[in-house]
C-alpha positions in Angstrom: -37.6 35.1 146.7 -37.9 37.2 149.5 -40.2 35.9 152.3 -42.4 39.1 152.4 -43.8 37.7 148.8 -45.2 34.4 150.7 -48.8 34.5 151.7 -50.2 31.6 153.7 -53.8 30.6 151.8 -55.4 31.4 155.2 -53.5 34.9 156.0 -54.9 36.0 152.3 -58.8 34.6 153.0 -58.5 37.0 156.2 -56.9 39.7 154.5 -58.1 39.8 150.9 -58.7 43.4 150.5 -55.8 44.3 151.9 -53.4 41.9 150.2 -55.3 43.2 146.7 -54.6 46.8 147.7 -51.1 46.1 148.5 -51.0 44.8 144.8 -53.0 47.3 142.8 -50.3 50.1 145.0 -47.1 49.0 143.8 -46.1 48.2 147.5 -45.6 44.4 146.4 -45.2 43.2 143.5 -46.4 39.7 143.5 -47.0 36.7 146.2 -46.5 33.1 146.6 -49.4 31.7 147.8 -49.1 28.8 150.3 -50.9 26.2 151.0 -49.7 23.7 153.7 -45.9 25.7 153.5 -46.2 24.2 149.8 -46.4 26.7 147.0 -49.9 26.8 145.1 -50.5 29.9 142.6 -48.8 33.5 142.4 -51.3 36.8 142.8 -50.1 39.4 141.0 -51.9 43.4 140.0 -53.5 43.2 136.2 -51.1 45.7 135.1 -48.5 43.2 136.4 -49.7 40.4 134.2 -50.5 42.1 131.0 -46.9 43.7 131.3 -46.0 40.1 131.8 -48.2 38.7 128.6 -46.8 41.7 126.8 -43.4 40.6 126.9 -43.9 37.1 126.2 -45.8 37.7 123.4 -42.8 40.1 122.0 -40.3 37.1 122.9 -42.3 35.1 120.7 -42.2 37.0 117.9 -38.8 37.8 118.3 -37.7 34.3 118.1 -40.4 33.3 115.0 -38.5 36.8 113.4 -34.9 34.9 114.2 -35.8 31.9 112.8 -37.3 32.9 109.6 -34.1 35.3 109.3 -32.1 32.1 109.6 -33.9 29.7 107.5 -33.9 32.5 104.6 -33.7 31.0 101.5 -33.6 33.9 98.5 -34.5 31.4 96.1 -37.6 31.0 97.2 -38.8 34.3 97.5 -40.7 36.7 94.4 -40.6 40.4 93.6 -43.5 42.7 94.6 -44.1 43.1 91.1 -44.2 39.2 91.0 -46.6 38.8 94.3 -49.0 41.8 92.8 -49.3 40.2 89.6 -50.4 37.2 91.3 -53.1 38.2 93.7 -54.3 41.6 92.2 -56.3 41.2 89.0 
């Protein structure tokens, strides 16, 4: 990771408005925040993240889909004609 996308905890309580409108621009993506040169949380725009919990979300289903493809079993399934028979009356 590049060290532009470190923040020290007290460089972003001095320069919060300008570290959020660096974000909400595009001009960085994300940042490491530090505290004590450790690493402590990740800031990040809202577009970012919901881009982010987009894609995990389509992982997930992705891999649910590949799994039921591969446990498949045809013997256990019914027609439509079966399944509306059932639960229409």
């Amino acid at each position: 990771m590049p060290v532009k996308n470190y923040l020290s905890s007290t460089h972003l309580a001095k320069h919060t408005a300008a570290t959020l409108n660096s974000l909400n621009s595009g001009e960085t993506d994300k940042l490491i925040i530090l505290k004590n040169n450790s690493p402590k949380a990740i800031l990040m725009s809202f577009e970012s993240y919901e881009a982010m919990e987009e894609e995990i979300e389509d992982l997930r289903l992705t891999a649910l889909a590949l799994s039921r493809i591969q446990n498949f079993d045809p013997a256990q399934t019914i027609s439509h004609r079966q399944m509306m028979n059932k639960y229409t009356k």
